[in-house]
C-alpha positions as CSV (number, residue, x, y, z in Angstrom):
1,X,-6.0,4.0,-40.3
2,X,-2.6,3.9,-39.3
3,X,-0.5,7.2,-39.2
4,X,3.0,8.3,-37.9
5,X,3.6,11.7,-35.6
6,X,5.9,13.1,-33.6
7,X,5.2,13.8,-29.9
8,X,7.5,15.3,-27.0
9,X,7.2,14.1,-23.1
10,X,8.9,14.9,-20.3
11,X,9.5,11.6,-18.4
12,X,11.4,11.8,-14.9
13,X,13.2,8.7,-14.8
14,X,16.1,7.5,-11.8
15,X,19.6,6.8,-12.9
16,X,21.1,3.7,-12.5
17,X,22.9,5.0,-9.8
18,X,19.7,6.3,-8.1
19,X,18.7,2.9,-8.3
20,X,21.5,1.9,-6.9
21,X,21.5,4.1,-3.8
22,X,17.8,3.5,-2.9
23,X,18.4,-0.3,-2.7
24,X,21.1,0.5,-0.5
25,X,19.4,3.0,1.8
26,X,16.5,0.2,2.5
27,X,19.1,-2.4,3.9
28,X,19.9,-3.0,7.0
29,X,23.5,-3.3,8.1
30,X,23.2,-7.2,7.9
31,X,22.3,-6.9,4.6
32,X,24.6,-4.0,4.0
33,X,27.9,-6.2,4.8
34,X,26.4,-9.3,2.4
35,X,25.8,-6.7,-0.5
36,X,29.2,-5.0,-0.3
37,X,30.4,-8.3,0.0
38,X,29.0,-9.7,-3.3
39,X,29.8,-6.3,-4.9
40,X,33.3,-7.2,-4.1
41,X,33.1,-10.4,-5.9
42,X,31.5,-9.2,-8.8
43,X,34.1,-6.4,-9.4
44,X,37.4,-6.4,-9.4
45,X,38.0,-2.8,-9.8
46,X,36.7,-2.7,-5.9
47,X,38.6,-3.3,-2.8
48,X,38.6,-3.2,0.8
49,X,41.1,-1.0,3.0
50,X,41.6,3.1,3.0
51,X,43.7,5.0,0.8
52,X,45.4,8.4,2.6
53,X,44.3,11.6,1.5
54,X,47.6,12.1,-0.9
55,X,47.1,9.1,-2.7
56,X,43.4,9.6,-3.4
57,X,43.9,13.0,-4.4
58,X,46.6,11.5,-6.7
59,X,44.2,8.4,-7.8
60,X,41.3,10.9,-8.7
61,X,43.4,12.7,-11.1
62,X,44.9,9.9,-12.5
63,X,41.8,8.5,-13.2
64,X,40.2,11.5,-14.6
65,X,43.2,12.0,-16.4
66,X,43.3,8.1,-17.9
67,X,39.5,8.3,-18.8
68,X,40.1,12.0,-21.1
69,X,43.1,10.0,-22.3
70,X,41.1,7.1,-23.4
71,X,38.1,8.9,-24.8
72,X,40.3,10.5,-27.1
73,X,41.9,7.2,-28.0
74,X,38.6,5.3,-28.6
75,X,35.7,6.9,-30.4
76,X,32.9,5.3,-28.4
77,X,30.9,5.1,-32.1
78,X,33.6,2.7,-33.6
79,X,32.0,-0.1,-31.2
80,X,29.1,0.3,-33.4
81,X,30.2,-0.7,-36.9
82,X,31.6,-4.6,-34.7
83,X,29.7,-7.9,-34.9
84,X,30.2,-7.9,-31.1
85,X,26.6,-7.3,-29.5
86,X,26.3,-3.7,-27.6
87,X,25.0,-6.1,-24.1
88,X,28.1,-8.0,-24.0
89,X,30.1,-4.6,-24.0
90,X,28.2,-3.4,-21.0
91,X,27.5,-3.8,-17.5
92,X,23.8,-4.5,-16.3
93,X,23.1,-1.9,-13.4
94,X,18.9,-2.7,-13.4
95,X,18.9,-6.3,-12.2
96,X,20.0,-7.9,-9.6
97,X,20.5,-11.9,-9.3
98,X,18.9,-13.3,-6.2
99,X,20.7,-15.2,-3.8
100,X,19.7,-17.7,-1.0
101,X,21.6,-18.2,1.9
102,X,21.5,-21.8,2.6
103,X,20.0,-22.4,6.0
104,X,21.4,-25.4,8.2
105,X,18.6,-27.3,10.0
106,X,18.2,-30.6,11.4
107,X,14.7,-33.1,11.4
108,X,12.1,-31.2,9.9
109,X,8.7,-31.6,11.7
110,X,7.1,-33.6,8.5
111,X,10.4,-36.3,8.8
112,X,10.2,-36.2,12.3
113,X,6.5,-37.8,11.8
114,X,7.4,-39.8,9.4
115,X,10.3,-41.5,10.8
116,X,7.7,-42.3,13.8
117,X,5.7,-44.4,10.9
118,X,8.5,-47.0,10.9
119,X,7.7,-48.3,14.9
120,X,4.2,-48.3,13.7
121,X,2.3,-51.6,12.8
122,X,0.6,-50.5,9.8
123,X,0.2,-51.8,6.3
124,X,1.0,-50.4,2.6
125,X,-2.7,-48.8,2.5
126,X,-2.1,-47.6,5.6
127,X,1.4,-46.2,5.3
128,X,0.4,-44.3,1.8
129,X,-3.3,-42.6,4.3
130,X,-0.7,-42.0,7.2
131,X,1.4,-40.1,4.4
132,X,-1.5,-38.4,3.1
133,X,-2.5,-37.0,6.4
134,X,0.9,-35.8,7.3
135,X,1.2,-34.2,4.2
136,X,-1.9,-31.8,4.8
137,X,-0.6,-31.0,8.4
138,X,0.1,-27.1,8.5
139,X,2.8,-25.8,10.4
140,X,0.6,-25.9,13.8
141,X,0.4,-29.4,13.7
142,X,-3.4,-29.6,12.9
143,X,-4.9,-31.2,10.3
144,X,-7.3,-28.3,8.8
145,X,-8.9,-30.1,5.9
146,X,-12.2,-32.6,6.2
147,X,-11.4,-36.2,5.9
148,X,-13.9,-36.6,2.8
149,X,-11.6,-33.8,1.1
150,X,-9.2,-36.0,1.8
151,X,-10.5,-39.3,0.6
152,X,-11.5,-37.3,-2.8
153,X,-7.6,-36.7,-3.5
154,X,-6.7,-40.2,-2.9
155,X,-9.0,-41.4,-4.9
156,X,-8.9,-38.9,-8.1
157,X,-4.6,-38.3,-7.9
158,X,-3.4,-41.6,-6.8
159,X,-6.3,-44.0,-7.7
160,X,-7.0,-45.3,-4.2
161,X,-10.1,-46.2,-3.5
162,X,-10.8,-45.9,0.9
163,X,-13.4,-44.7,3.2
164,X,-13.4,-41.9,6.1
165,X,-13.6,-45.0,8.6
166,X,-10.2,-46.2,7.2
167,X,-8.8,-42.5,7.6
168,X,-10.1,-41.7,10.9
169,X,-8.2,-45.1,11.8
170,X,-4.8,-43.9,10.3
171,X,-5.2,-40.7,11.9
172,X,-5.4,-41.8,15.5
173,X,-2.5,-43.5,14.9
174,X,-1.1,-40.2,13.7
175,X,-2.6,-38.2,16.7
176,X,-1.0,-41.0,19.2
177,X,2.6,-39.6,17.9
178,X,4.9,-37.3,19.7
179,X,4.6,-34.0,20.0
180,X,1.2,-35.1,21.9
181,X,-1.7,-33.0,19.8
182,X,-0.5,-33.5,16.7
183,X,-3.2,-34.7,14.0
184,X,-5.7,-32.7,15.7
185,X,-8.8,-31.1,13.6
186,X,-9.5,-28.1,16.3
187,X,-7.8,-26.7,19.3
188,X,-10.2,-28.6,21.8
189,X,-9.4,-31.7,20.1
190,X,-5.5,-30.9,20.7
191,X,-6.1,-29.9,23.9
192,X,-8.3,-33.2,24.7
193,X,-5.5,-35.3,22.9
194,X,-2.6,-33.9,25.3
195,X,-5.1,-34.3,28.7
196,X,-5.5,-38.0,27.7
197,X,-2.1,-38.8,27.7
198,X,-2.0,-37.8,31.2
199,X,-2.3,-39.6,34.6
200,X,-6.4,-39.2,35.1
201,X,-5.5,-40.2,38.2
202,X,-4.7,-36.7,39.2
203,X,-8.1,-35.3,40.1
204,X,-7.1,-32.1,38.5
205,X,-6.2,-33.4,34.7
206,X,-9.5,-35.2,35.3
207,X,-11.4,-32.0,36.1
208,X,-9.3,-30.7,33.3
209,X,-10.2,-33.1,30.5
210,X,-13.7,-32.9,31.8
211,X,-14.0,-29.6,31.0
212,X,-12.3,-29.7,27.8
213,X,-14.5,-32.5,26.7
214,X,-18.1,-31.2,27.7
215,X,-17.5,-27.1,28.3
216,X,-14.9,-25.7,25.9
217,X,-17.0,-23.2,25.3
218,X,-17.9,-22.0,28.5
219,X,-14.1,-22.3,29.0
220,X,-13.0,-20.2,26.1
221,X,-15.3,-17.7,26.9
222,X,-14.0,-17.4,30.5
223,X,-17.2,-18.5,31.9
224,X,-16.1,-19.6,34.7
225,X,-19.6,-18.8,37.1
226,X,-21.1,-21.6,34.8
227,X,-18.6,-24.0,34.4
228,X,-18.0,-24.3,38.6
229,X,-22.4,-24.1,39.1
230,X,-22.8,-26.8,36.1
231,X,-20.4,-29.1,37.5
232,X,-20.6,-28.2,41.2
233,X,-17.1,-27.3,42.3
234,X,-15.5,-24.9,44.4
235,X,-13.3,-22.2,43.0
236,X,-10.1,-23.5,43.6
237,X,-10.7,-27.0,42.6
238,X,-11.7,-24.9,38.8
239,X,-8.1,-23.1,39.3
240,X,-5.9,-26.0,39.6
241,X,-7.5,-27.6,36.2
242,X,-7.1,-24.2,34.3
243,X,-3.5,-24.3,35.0
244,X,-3.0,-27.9,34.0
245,X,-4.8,-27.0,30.7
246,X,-2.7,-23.5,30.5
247,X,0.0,-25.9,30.7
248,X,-0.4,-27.5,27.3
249,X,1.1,-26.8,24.2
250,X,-1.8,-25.1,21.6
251,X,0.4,-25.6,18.9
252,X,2.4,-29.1,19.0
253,X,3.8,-28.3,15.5
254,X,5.9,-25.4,16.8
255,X,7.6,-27.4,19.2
256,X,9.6,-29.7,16.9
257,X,9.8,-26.5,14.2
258,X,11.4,-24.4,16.6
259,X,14.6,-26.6,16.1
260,X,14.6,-25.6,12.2
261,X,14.3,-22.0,12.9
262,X,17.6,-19.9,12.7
263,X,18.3,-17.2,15.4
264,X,18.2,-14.0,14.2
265,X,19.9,-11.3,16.5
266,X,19.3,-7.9,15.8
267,X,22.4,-5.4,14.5
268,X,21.6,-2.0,15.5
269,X,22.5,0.7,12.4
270,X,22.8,3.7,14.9
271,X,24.0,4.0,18.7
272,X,22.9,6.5,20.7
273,X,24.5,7.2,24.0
274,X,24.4,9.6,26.6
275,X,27.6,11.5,28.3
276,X,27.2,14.5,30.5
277,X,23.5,14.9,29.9
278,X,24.0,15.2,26.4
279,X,23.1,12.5,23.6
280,X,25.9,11.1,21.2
281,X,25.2,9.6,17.6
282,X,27.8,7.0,16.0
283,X,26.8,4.5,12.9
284,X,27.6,1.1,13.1
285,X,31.5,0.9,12.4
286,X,30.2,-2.2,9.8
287,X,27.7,0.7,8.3
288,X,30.4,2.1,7.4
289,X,33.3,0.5,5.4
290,X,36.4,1.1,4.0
291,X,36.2,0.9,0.1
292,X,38.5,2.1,-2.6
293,X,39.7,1.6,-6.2
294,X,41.9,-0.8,-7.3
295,X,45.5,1.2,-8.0
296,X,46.0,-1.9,-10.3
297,X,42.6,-1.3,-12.3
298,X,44.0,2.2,-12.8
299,X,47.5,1.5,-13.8
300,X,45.7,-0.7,-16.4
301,X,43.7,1.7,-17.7
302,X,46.6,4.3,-18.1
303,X,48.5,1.5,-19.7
304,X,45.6,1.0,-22.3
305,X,45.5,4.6,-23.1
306,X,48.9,4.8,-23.6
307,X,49.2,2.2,-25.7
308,X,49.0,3.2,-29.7
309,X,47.4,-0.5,-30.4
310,X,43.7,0.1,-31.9
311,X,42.5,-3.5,-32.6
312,X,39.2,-4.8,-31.9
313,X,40.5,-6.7,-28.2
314,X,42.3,-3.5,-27.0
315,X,39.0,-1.9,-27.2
316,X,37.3,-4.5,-25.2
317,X,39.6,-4.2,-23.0
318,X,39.6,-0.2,-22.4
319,X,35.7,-0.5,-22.3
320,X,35.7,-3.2,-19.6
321,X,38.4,-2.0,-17.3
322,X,36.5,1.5,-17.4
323,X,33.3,0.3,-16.4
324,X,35.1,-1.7,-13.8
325,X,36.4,1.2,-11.9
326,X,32.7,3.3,-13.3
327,X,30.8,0.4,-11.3
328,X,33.5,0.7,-8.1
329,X,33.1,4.3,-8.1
330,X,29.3,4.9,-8.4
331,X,29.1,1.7,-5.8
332,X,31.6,3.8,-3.4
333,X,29.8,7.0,-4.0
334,X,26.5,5.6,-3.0
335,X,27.7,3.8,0.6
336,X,29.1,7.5,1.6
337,X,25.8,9.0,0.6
338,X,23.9,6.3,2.5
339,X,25.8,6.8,5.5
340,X,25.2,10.8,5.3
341,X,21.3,10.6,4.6
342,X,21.5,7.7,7.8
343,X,23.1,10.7,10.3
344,X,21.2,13.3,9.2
345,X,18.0,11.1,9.3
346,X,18.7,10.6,12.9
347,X,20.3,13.5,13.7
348,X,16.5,14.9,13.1
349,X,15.0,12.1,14.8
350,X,17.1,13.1,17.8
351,X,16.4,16.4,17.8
352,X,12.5,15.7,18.1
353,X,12.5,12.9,19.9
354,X,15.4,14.4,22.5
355,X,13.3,14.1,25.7
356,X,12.7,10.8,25.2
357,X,16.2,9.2,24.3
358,X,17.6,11.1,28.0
359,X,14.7,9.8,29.8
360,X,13.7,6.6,28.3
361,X,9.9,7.5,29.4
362,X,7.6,6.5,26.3
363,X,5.4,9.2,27.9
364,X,7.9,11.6,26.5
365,X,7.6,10.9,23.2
366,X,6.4,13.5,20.5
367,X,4.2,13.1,18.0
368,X,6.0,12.6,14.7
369,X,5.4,11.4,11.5
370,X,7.3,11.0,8.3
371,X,6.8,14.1,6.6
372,X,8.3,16.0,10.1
373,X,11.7,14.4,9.2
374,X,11.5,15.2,5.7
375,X,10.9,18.8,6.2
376,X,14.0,19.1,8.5
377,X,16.1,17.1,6.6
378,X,14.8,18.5,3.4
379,X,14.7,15.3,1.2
380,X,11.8,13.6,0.4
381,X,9.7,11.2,2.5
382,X,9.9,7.9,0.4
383,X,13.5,8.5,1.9
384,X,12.5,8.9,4.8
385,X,10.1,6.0,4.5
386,X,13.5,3.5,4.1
387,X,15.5,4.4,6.7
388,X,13.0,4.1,8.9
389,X,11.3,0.8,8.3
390,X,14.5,-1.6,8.2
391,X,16.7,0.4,10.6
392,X,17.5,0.1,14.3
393,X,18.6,1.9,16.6
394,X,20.8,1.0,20.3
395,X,19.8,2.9,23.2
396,X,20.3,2.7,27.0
397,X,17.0,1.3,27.0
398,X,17.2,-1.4,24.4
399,X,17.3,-2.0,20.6
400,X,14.6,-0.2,18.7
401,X,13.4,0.0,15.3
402,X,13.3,3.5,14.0
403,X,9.8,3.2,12.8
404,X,8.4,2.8,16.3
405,X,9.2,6.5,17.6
406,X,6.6,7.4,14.7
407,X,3.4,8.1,16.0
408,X,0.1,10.5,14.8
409,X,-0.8,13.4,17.1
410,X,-4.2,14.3,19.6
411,X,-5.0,17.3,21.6
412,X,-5.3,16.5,25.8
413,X,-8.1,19.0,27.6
414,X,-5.0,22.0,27.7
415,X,-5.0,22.5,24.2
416,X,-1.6,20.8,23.7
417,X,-0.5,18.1,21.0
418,X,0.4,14.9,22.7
419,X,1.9,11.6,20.7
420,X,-0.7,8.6,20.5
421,X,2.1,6.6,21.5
422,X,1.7,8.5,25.0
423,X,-1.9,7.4,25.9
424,X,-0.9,3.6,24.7
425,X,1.5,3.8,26.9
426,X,-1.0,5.1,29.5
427,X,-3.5,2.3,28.4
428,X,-1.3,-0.7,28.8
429,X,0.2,0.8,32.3
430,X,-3.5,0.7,33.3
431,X,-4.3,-3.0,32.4
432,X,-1.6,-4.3,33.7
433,X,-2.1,-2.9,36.8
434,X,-5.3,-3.8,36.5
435,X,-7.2,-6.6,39.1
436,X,-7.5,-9.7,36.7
437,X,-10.7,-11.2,38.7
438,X,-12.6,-7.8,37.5
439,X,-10.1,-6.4,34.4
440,X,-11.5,-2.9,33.3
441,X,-13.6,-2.7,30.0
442,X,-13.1,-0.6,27.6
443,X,-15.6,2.0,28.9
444,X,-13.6,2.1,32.3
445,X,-10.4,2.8,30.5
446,X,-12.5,5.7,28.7
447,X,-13.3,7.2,31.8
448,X,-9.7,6.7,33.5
449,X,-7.8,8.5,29.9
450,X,-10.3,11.1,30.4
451,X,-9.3,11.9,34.3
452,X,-6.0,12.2,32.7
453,X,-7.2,15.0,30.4
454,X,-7.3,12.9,27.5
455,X,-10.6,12.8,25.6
456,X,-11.2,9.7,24.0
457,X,-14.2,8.1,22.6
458,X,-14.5,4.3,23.5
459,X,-14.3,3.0,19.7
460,X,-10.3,4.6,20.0
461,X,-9.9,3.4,23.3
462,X,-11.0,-0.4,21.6
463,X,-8.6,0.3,18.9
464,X,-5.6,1.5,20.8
465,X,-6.2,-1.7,22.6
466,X,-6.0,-3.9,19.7
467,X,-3.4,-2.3,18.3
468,X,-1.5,-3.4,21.3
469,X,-2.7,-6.6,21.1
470,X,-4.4,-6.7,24.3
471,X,-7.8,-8.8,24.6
472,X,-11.5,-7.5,25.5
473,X,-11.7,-7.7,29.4
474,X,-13.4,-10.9,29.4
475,X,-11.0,-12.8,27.9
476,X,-8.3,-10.7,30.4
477,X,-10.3,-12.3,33.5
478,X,-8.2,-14.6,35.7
479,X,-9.3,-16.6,38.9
């Protein structure tokens, strides 16, 4: 049964403006100069340059005064009674169109295979197989699916009828092809590939390919004990072939895709610099641009409201020229609050994190998370949460980004709150300095954190280690 009633809610929802202004905080200052840039194109009410504190006073009451002017003019119902359709009398503030930069590149790795088909003696079957195969290469170079997989496609989407025997044919073709690996199935198959293309002549690619053929294992596992008792050798003669096979390229893909890939530098949003013991904050001059109304946009509008015409295409007009300069303003409005909520973010950053920034010793560092900032800054930490992911900040130390001085808290054995960041810092200070024939375990760099007052259970110690992307100790072991 179907029935009508009347309910009140209180919704919180974020003005178009809001919108606006969170988008904004979240870009970086790359980003920043693109989106002013296409605001710029978009409106014409906005332009670059600074206006002097006389004329903007003077532009601010004209424009005030233009818009009471025009309200009285224009009833904003008479728009209602048109045939004209409310969207095409107003300007969408929700969506934004995407845009793609168009990215220069030269021979992709794919058609840099492919071209190599042409000094190849192969037939039509073989030339469709070769461009099968090279089709299910991933970016690595390696050829990840299982040739019956393969031979299923062929037959089911293009009707060709061939066996694994013909396949495995076209594909050592393939893996005969520059960069040497490519076409491979695993990494000791890439690895073998690359050896075999070598002088064997050279008792140490031979020792080398000999132990990638018959003890990859042993070898990944950093066995070395067995490897040099199965195979009776000395020591040394095992570290010259370890370097020949350190010396090959794991991924032969990368190398011809690194010529694709654009160079991205980093531009840092804040610079911090020290003078007289004392730090100093500046934004990026491009974080902060000069934007203003156009005096033209305004003129028109005054001319509009002055104008006793009421027709149907003087109202477009009055509506369109003040949603121009609407748009402009909100769009200026929200770059000057950006920058503020930028300083004052790392203003508070500063302030925490003070020891650090005059030092440069990541020991230094405090722990700090988002909700810290917030309650100093007094906003909330979703706004926090912006700035700091996609912003970067210039030190004498090097270009960070902001989101790395955050760090959780632990207590050392005198009671006091010390940043995790601190005992990484510790823990990767100790491996490197560690003795690579005997690299400490995990227990060992329990023991040496808690000599340092630092009392850490081993499962952290693993963790803290992973989190710097720092193997187990076996896999650390050199000769």
């Amino acid at each position: 049964m179907l029935k009508h009633s009347l309910q009140q809610k209180l919704l919180q929802k974020l003005s178009p403006q809001q919108i606006q202004l969170m988008k904004l905080l979240q870009v970086p200052t790359v980003e920043l100069e693109q989106r002013i840039k296409e605001e710029l194109e978009v409106n014409p009410a906005l332009e670059e340059g600074r206006e002097n504190e006389e004329d903007e006073q003077e532009s601010d009451g004209e424009y005030e005064e233009e818009r009471s002017e025009a309200e009285k003019e224009f009833d904003m119902s008479d728009y209602m009674d048109d045939d004209t359709p409310d969207y095409k009398l107003n300007v969408l503030r929700g969506t934004e169109e995407e845009k793609e930069m168009p990215l220069g590149s030269g021979r992709t790795f794919i058609e840099g295979l492919v071209a190599q088909l042409g000094w190849r003696n192969l037939d039509e079957t073989q030339l469709v197989i070769a461009d099968n195969i090279i089709g299910n290469l991933d970016d690595s170079g390696y050829l990840r699916r299982d040739l019956r997989s393969i031979v299923n496609d062929m037959a089911f989407s293009q009707n060709i009828e061939i066996t694994e025997r013909q396949l495995e044919e076209v594909l050592k073709v393939i893996q005969d092809m520059d960069p040497p690996g490519v076409g491979a199935r695993d990494l000791q198959e890439c690895l073998r590939i690359q050896l075999e293309k070598k002088d064997q002549r050279d008792p140490d690619i031979a020792l080398a390919l000999e132990i990638v053929t018959n003890h990859f294992d042993e070898f990944s596992k950093k066995h070395y004990e067995k490897i040099t008792k199965k195979l009776g050798i000395e020591e040394e003669d095992l570290k010259e072939a370890v370097k020949e096979i350190i010396r090959l390229n794991p991924k032969p893909g990368n190398s011809m895709l690194e010529t694709t890939k654009t160079v991205q530098h980093i531009v840092p949003d804040f610079i911090v610099t020290i003078e007289e013991d004392e730090l100093r904050l500046q934004l990026n001059q491009r974080n902060a641009p000069d934007l203003k109304i156009s005096r033209q946009y305004r003129e028109m509008l005054q001319s509009y409201a002055a104008s006793a015409k009421t027709d149907k295409s003087q109202k477009e007009a009055v509506m369109f020229v003040k949603q121009k300069i609407d748009s402009a303003k909100w769009f200026i409005d929200a770059i000057l609050q950006r920058q503020q909520t930028l300083l004052v973010t790392m203003e508070a950053i500063l302030g925490i994190q003070e020891e650090y920034f005059l030092t440069g010793d990541e020991t230094k560092l405090k722990p700090m998370i988002l909700k810290d900032v917030a309650e100093l800054v007094n906003m909330d930490i979703s706004t926090i949460s912006r700035v700091a992911n996609s912003k970067y900040v210039q030190s004498p130390y090097g270009s960070f980004l902001l989101k790395t001085f955050f760090s959780e808290s632990l207590t050392n054995d005198e009671g006091e709150e010390v940043s995790t960041r601190e005992v990484k810092k510790i823990l990767q200070d100790a491996i490197e300095a560690e003795e690579k024939r005997k690299p400490l375990t995990d227990e060992r760099l329990m023991q040496l954190l808690k000599e340092k007052g630092y009392n850490i259970a081993r499962r952290t110690v693993a963790k803290y280690r992973e989190q710097l992307n720092i193997p187990v100790a076996r896999l650390r072991k050199q000769l």
